[in-house]
Every structure is written in structure tokens, then in C-alpha cells.
BANUZA-487594 format. One record per residue: x, y, z of N, C-alpha, C in turn; residue in one letter. Coordinates in steps of 0.001 Angstrom, whole numbers, plus 500000, padded with zeros to 6 digits. Layout:
XYZXYZXYZa/...
***
This chain:
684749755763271263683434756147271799682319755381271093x/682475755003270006681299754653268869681145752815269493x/682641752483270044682479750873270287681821751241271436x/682021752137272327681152751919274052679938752257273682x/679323753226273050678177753163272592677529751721272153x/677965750803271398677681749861270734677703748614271426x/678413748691272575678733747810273922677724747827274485x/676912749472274652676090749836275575674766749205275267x/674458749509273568672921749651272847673002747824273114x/674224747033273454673595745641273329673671744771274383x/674390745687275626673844745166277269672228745570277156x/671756744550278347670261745005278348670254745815279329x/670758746294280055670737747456280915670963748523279781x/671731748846278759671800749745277923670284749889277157x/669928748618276196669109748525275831667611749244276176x/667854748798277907666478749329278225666452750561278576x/667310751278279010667578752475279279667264753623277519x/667747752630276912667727753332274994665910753610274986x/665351751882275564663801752070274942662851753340275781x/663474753259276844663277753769278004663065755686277371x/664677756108277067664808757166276383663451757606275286x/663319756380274483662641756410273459661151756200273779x/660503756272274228659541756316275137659187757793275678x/659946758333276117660265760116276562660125760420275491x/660993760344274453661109761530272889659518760720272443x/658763759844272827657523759349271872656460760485272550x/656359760606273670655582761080274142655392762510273687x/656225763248273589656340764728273291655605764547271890x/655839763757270618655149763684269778653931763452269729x/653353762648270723652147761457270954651300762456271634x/651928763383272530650887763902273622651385765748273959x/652305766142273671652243768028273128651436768202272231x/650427768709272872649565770297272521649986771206271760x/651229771997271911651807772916271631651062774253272212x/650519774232272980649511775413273752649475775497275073x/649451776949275551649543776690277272647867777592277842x/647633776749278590645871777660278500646057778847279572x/645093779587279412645183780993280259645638780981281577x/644829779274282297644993779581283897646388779232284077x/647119778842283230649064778717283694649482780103283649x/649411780284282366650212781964282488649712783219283502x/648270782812283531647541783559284777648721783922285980x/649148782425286837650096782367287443651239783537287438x/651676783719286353653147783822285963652904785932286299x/651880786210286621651215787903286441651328787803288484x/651422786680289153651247787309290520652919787135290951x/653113788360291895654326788299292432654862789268293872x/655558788769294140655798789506295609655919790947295473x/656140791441294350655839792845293997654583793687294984x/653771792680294671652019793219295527652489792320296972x/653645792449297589653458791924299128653568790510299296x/653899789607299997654057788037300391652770787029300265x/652284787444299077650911786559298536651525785337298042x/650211784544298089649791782948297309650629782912296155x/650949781963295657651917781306294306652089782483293589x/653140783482294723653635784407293986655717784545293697x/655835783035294040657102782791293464657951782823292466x/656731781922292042657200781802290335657423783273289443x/656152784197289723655938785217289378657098786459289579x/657517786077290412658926787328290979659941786633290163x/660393785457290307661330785272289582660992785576287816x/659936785000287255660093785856286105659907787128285820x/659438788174286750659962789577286558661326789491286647x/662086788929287582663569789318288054664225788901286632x/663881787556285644664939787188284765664228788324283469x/663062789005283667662651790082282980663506791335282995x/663746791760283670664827792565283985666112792641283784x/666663791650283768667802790963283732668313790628282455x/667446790383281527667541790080280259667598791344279287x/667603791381278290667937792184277366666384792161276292x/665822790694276523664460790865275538663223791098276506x/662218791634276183661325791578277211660543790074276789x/660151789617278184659538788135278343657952788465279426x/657572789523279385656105789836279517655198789077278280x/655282787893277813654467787764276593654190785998276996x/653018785881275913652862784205275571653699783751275336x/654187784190274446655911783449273720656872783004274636x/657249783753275030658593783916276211658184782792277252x/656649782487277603656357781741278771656349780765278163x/655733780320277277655290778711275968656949778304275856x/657845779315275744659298778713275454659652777899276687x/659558779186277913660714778553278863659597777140279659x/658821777366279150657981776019279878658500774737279325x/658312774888277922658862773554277144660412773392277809x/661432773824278367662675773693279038662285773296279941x/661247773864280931660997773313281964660465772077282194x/659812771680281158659548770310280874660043769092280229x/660813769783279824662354768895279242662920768456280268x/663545769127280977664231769278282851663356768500283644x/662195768504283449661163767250284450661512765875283976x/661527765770282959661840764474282191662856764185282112x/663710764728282085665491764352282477665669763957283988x/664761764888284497664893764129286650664058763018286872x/663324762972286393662678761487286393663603760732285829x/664038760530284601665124759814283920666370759587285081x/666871760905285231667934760288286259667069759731287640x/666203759675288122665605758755289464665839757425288899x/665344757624287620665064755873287124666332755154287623x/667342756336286445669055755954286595670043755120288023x/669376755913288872670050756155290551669201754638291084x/667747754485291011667299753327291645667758752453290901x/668257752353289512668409751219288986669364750516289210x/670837751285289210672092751713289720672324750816291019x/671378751151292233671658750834293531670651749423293833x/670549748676292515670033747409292718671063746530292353x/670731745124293364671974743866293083671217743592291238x/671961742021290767672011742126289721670462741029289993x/670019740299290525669273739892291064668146740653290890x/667615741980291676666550742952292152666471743254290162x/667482743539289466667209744155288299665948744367287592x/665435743186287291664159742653286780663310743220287236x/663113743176288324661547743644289270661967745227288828x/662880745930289199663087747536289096662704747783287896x/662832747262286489662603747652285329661263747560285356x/660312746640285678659018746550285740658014747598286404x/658928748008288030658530749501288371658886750708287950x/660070750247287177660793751890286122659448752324284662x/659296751520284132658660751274283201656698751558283550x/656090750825284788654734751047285643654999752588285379x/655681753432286323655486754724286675656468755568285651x/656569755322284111656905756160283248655544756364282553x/655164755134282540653471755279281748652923756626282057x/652695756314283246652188757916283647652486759160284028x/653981758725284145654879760425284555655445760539283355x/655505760591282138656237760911281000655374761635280016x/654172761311280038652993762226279078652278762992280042x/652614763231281024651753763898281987651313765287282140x/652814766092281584652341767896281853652756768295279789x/652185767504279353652263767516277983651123768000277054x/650144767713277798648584767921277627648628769333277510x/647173769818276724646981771591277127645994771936278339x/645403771160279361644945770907280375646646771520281374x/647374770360281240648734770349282402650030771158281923x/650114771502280508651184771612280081651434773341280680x/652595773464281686653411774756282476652446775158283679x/651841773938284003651204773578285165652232773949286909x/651752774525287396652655774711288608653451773282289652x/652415772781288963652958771104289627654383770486289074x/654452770529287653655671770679287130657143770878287975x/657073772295288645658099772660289552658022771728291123x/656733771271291214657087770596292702657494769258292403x/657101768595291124657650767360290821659073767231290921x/660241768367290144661264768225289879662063768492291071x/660815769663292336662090769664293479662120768489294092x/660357767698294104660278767075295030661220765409294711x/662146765329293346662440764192292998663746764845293445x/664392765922293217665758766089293618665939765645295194x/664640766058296035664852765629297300664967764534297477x/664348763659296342664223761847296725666033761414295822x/666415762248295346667726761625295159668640761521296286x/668389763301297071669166763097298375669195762606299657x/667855761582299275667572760978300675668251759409300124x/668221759468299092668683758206298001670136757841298163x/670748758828298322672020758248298002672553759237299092x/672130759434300532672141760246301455672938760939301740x/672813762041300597673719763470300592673127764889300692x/673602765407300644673043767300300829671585767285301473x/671224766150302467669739765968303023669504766944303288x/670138767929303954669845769197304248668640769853303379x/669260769997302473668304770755300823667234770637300372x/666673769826302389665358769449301876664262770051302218x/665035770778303528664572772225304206664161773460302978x/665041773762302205664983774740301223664219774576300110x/664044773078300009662950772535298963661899772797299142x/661448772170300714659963772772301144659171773983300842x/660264775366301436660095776420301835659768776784300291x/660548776658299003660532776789298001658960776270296939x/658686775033297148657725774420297028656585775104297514x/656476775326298650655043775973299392655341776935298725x/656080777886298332655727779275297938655541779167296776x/656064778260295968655133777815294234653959777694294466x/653057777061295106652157776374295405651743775840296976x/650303776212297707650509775901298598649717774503299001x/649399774196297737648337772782297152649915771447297840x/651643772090297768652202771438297802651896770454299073x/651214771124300040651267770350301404650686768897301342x/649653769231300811648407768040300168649010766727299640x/649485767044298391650016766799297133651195765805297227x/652406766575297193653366766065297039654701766255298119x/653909766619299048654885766668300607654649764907301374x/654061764621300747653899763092301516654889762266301317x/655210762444299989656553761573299344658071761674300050x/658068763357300623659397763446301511658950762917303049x/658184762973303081658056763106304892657816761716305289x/657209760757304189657622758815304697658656758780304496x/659266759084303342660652758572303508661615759007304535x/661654760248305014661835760740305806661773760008307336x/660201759680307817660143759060308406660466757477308553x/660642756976307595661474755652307064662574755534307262x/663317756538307307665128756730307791664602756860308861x/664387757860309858663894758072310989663807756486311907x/663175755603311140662834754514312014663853753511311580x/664101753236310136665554752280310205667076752329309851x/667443754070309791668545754273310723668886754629312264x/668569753499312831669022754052314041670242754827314197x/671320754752313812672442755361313814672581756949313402x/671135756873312763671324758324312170670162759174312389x/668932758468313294668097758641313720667348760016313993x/668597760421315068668264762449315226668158762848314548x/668629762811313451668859763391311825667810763520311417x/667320762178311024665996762130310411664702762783311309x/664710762409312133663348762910313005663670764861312936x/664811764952313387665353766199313109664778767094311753x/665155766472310509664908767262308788663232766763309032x/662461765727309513660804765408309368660177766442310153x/660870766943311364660418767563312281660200769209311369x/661505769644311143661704770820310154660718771278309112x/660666769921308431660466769767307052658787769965307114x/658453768620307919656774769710308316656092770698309041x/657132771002309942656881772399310666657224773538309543x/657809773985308475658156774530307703657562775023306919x/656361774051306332655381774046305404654407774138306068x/653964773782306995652779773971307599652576775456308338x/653825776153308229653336777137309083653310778343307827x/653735778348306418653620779106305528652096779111304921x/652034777227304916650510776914304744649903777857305124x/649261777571306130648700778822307269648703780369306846x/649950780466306615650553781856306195649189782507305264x/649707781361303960649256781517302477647805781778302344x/647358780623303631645738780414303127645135781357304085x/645512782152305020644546782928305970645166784093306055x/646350784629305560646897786246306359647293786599305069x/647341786068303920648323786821302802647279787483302127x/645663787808301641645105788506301548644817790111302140x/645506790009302268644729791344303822645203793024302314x/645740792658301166645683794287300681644572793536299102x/644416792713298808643469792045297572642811793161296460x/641879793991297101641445794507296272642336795752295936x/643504796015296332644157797071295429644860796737294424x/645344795542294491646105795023293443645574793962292598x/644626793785292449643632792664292003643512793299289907x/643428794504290175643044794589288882644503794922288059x/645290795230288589646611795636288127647057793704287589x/647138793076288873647305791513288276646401790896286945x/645135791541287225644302790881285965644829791403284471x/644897792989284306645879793428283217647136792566282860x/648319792672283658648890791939283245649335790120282867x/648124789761283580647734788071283098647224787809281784x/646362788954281718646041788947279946646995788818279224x/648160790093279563649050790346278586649859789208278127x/649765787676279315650763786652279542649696785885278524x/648132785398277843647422785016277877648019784829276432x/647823783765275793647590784009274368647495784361272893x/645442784967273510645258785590272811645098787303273344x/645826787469274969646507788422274977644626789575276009x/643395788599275400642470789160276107642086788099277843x/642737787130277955641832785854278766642624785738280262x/642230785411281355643189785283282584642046784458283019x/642666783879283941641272782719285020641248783464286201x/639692783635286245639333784900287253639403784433288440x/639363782879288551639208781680289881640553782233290606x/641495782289289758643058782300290548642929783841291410x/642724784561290652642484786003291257641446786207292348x/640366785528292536639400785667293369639617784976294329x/640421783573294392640723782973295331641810783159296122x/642805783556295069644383783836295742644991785030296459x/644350785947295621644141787619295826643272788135296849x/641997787727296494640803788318297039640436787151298737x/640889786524298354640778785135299067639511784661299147x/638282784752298316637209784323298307637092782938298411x/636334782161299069635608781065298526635330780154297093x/635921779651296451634972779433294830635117778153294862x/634161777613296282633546775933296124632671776053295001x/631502776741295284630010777355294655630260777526292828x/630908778138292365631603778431291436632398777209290453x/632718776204291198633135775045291100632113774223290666x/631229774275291204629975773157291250629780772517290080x/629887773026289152629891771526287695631116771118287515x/632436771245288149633338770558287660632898769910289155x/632800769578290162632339769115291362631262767637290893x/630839768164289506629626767487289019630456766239288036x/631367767015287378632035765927286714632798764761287480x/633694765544289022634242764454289745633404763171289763x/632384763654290162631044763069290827630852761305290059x/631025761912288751630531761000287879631949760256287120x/632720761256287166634094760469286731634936759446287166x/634345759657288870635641758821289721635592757573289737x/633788757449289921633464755868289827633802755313289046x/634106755546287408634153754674286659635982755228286703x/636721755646286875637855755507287045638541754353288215x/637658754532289416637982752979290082637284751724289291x/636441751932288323636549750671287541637723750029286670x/637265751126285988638919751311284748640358750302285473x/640531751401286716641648751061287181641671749924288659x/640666749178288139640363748167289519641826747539289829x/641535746573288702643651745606288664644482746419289642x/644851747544289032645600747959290092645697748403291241x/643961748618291467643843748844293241643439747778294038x/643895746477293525643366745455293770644338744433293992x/645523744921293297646708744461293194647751745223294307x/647629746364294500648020747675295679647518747225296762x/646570746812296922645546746491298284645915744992298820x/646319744332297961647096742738297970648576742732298532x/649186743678297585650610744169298089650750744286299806x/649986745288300003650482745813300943649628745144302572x/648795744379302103647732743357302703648867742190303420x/649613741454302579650577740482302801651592741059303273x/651900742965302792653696743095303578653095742828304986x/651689743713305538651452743597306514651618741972307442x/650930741084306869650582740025307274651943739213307607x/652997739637307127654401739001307080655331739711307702x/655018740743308371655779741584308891655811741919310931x/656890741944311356656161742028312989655933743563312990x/655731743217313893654275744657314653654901746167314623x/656709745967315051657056747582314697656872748018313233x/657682747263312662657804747287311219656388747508310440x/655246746531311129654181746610310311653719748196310507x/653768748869311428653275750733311870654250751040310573x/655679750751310427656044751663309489655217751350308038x/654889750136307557654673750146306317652960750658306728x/652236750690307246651002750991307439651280752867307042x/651892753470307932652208755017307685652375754912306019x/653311754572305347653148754637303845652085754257303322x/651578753162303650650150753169303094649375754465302822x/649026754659304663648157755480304546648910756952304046x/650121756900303156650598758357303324650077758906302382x/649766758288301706648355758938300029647386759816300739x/646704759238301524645730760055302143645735761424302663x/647027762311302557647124763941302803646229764376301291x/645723763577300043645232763987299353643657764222299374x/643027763572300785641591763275300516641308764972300797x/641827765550301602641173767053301906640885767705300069x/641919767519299487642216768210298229641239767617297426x/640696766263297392639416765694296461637906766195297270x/638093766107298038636849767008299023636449768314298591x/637455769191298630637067770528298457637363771206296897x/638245770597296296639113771216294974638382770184293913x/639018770410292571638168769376291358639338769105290931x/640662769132290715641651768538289971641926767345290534x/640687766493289829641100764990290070641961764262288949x/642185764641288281643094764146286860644488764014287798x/644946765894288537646111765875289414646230764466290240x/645175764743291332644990763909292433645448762395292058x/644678761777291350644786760399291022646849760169290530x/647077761347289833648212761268289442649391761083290689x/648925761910291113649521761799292673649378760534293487x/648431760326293625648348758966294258649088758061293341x/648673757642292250649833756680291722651394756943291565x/651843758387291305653099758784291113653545757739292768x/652849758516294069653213758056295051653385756688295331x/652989756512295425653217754482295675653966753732294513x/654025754243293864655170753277292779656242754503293181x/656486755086293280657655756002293654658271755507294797x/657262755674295784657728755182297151658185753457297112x/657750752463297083657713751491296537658897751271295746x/659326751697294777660477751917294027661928752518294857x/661369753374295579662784753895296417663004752932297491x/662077752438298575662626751428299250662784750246298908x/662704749808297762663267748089297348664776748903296550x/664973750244295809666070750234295594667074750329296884x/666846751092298156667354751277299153667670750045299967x/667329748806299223667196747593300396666013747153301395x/665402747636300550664124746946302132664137745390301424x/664113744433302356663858743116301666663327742352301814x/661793743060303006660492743083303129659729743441301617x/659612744791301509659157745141300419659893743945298755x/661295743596298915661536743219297383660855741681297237x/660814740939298767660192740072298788658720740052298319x/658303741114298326656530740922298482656430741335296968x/657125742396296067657385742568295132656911741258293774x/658137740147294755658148738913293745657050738128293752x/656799737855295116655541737533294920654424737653294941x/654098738955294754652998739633293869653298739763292285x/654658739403292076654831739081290066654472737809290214x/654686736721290753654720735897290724652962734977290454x/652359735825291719650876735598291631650039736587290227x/650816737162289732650289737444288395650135737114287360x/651478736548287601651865735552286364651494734261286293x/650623733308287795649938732865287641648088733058287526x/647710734629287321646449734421286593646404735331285557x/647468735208285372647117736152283761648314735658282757x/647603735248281864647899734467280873649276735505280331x/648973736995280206649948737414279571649652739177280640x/650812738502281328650926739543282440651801741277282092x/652232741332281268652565742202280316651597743558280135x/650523742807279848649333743346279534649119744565280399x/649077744319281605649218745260283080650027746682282618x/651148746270282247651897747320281659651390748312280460x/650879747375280074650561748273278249649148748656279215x/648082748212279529646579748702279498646537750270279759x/647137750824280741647196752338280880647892753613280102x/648654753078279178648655753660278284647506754332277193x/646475753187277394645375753581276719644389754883277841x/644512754922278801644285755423279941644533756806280285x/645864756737279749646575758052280083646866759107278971x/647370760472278747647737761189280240646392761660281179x/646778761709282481645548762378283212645772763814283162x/644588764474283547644324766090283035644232766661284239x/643466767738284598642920768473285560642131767727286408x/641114768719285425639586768495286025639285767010286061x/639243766709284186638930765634283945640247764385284377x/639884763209284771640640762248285085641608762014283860x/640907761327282785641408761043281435640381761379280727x/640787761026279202639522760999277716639052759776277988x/639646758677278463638794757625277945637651757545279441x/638183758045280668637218757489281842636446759148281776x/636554760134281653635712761097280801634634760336279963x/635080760500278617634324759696277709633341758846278363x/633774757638278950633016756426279514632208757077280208x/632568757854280920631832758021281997630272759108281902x/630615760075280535629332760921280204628203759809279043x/628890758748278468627919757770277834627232757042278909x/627988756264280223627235755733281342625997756672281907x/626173758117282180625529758918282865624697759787282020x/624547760122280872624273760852279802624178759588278795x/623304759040278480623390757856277290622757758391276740x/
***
């Protein structure tokens, strides 16, 4: 065992997979908090107990393993633990995505995949580490929504993608927005270039957004209707999940429960978007500039059916603009948008598109002729990242209250 190990650490497929590893264990040092703020555990106090309400999933199941258990897990403790597992488990499914796309490349494609393995660890590896994100509800849609991209990956148990949805929306019904875009191109991507398997796909796309969209609905207009009887019973026990045992976020309760409105209420973090975003499309020009180039030329090189499909991925980011319109978690948002397109991007050059691996190269190619040390691309967002909530990052934060506030 000690020689295959030693075989392994000095293939460069081993190698990079080691730095790769090591990169994950840096982050937990580099970027845990060790703290989970009120509005997560808030969460963890609503549950189907009070009737078929808003992100009251999560919440039933930890009464049920409350019960079930022998210690009581009504506390900070109990939640701060099983989160850090749960975030261990995010980082192991990303790890294995890396694994599976890397896997299903010729020896050829290798190169380019490490370059997109490596792009989208930057920012999915310190991400729910923060005390802003850390046992963040997003957490759980990341890990279903990557199990689904394994089984469209290596096209098995597709089915499970039905149950993912249904599962997902009831964590969260932000999922529709968010991170339902990532199944439903690809989705629609089989749909259009398996013909052979065609029904299928249009079949699970058809499902898959009729599914969510009609809980959507559910969540955001009919699941209020008993609010104020159980409103204060939830606030008691959110405290108890809190901390310091006095604090709950009254936003979640007024909005989810009560179903109020809290644009109005919002209005200075509304104030920070305001001023944050601009200088975050500065920050991050290169790469929307480089994204906008990409996908400028697949177009331009591509005939006319084909070009509708890559146009739909393009525009498949855009289920997020409702959510920057009305909500303030632009730290999320932006995360999302980039998770998406290097994700997506990454799954069809591992799957064979050879449209996309073509355009790939030469977009490295045109980099590497204007930048002296094209590398650089890689490292700059590190300084960048992790993104937060409200706020985007510290540094386009920062920048951005010295530009506007000098």
C-alpha cells in the first residue's frame, strides 16, 4: 500500500489531486470562524410541526434525529457540531465532482480540466466557512444539487433528480432562483444531444421544473395562512438554538411565518448592494470579459441549432436577476453565478462537447498571448474571496465604502 501511495504522490494526476486535497484542509484553517450567527440556527426552530410552511425541512428533520437520539440537540452546540459534518460532506462532493470530470477526460483534455478544477475551487472551497455563510441553508442545495450533476454525469439513477428537487425546494425556496438552473441546462443539453434518449430528458426537465415551481407557489403564497399562532412559539425556540441563547433573526419569522413583506426593512443592505456591485464588476472585469469572449466565439463558430443550445446556458445565470432585484444576498448571488458557468462549462467539456473543449483552448491560448504570466488569473481571486451574504467580499466591501465614503 505505502509503494501505491508513493506511485500515486509522483504521477501528476496524483500530485494534483494531493495539492488539490491540500488546498481544502488550507481553507478550514485560513477561513473557519468557528461561529454560526443567529439567522442559521434561526432556521433550524421552523418545522412541519406548525403545518407545511417555508424552510421547514431542515427543521423536522432535526426534531426527528432529536428524538431519536439519546442526547438532547435543542442547543448551539449540537447545531455548530453537525454543521461542521455538514460541511466537511460539501467538500468531499465537490472533491468527488472534481474526481468524476477529471476521470472522464482523454489524456489530451487533462490540462485544460485542471485549470477549470482548480478556477472553481478558489471559490467553492472557502465559501460556507465564513461566520456570514457558515450552516447556511445553501450548503444543503449545493451538495444535492452536485449529486444530481454526478447522475446526469455518468448517466445513472437520473431519476433522483425528481426527489432532489422536491427536497431542495422544501430546504429553501430561494432554490428555484439559485441553483435549479444548473440541473435544468444540463438537463436540457441531454434533451437536445441525446437524441436516442431524448423522451427521457425532456421527460425528468419537464418534471423537474414543474415540481419546483408548483411548491414554489406553494411556499411563497398559501403556506402562511395559520402565522400568527405559531410565530411566537418559533421565536422561543430559535433563541434557545442561538448562541448566546437570547438572539433569532426576526426577518426569517416575519417573512416566512407571517409572510410579510421586508423589502422596506432591507433598505440599507439594498444600500450596500447599491454601492458594492459596481466595484465588484470592476474587481472582477478579466473574468467577465474573458466569459463574454468565451461564449461570443462558441457562438460565432457554431451553426444555428447548436448555437440556441449554447445561448440557453448562457443565458441560464439569469434565473438569478429576480433574486438581486428584490433580496440583498449578493455575496450568495455572485457565488452562484460563477459556481454556475465554470460548473457548467466543466461538465460539458468533461462529457465531450468538442465545441466547448475547442473554444476552451483557445481562449488559454489567447491568454497566454497577453498576459505575460497567465497564472496570475488563477491566484488574483483568492485575494477576493470568500464571498459572504450581504456583503460581496472584504476586499470589494472595503473598496467600495473608501470609493463612496472617502
Amino acid at each position: 500500500r505505502l509503494h501505491m501511495i508513493r506511485k500515486l504522490w509522483k504521477s501528476e494526476d496524483g500530485s494534483f489531486f494531493f495539492a488539490l486535497f491540500a488546498w481544502m484542509c488550507f481553507c478550514w484553517f485560513r477561513y473557519f470562524e468557528r461561529t454560526m450567527e443567529f439567522y442559521n440556527t434561526t432556521l433550524f426552530a421552523l418545522s412541519y410541526r406548525y403545518g407545511f410552511i417555508s424552510r421547514g425541512l431542515l427543521g423536522t428533520m432535526w426534531e426527528l434525529l432529536d428524538k431519536i437520539t439519546p442526547m438532547s440537540l435543542m442547543n448551539y452546540r449540537s447545531v455548530y457540531l453537525f454543521h461542521i459534518g455538514v460541511s466537511i460532506l460539501y467538500e468531499l462532493v465537490v472533491f468527488l465532482l472534481f474526481v468524476t470530470c477529471y476521470r472522464m477526460c482523454g489524456h489530451r483534455q487533462k490540462p485544460m480540466m485542471r485549470y477549470l478544477i482548480c478556477f472553481l475551487a478558489v471559490f467553492a472551497y472557502p465559501m460556507f466557512l465564513s461566520e456570514e455563510m457558515f450552516g447556511r441553508l445553501d450548503v444543503y442545495l449545493y451538495i444535492l444539487v452536485l449529486i444530481g450533476v454526478l447522475c446526469i454525469l455518468k448517466e445513472k439513477w437520473e431519476w433522483v433528480i425528481l426527489p432532489i428537487g422536491l427536497i431542495c425546494i422544501c430546504i429553501h425556496q430561494g432554490f428555484v432562483f439559485i441553483n435549479a438552473n444548473i440541473i435544468l441546462v444540463l438537463l436540457l443539453y441531454k434533451a437536445i444531444t441525446r437524441k436516442e434518449k431524448r423522451k427521457k430528458y425532456i421527460a425528468l426537465f419537464i418534471g423537474f421544473f414543474v415540481l419546483i415551481s408548483a411548491f414554489f407557489c406553494y411556499f411563497e403564497f398559501f403556506s402562511h395562512v395559520n402565522g400568527t399562532e405559531i410565530a411566537d412559539e418559533i421565536t422561543t425556540n430559535a433563541k434557545l438554538l442561538s448562541e448566546d441563547g437570547e438572539s433569532y433573526n426576526e426577518t426569517i419569522v416575519r417573512h416566512e411565518i407571517l409572510g410579510e413583506d421586508v423589502f422596506q426593512d432591507e433598505m440599507k443592505y439594498h444600500i450596500y448592494n447599491y454601492k458594492d456591485f459596481p466595484v465588484f464588476l470592476l474587481l472582477f472585469a478579466p473574468y467577465i470579459v474573458i466569459g463574454l469572449h468565451f461564449f461570443i466565439r462558441l457562438f460565432r463558430t457554431t451553426e444555428s441549432w447548436n448555437r440556441l443550445m449554447y445561448l440557453i446556458i448562457f443565458v441560464g445565470a439569469g434565473t438569478i436577476l429576480p433574486q438581486m432585484i428584490l433580496k440583498v444576498d449578493y455575496g450568495r448571488y455572485m457565488f452562484s453565478t460563477f459556481f454556475y458557468y465554470i460548473l457548467v462549462v466543466m461538465v460539458l467539456f468533461a462529457m465531450g462537447d468538442i465545441r466547448i473543449g475547442v473554444q476552451l483552448e483557445n481562449t488559454k491560448c489567447e491568454i497566454k498571448e497577453r498576459t505575460s504570466v497567465p497564472l496570475v488569473l488563477l491566484v488574483y481571486p483568492v485575494f477576493l474571496t470568500p464571498f459572504y451574504d450581504v456583503i460581496i467580499s472584504g476586499p470589494v466591501h472595503w473598496l467600495a465604502q473608501h470609493i463612496f465614503h472617502p
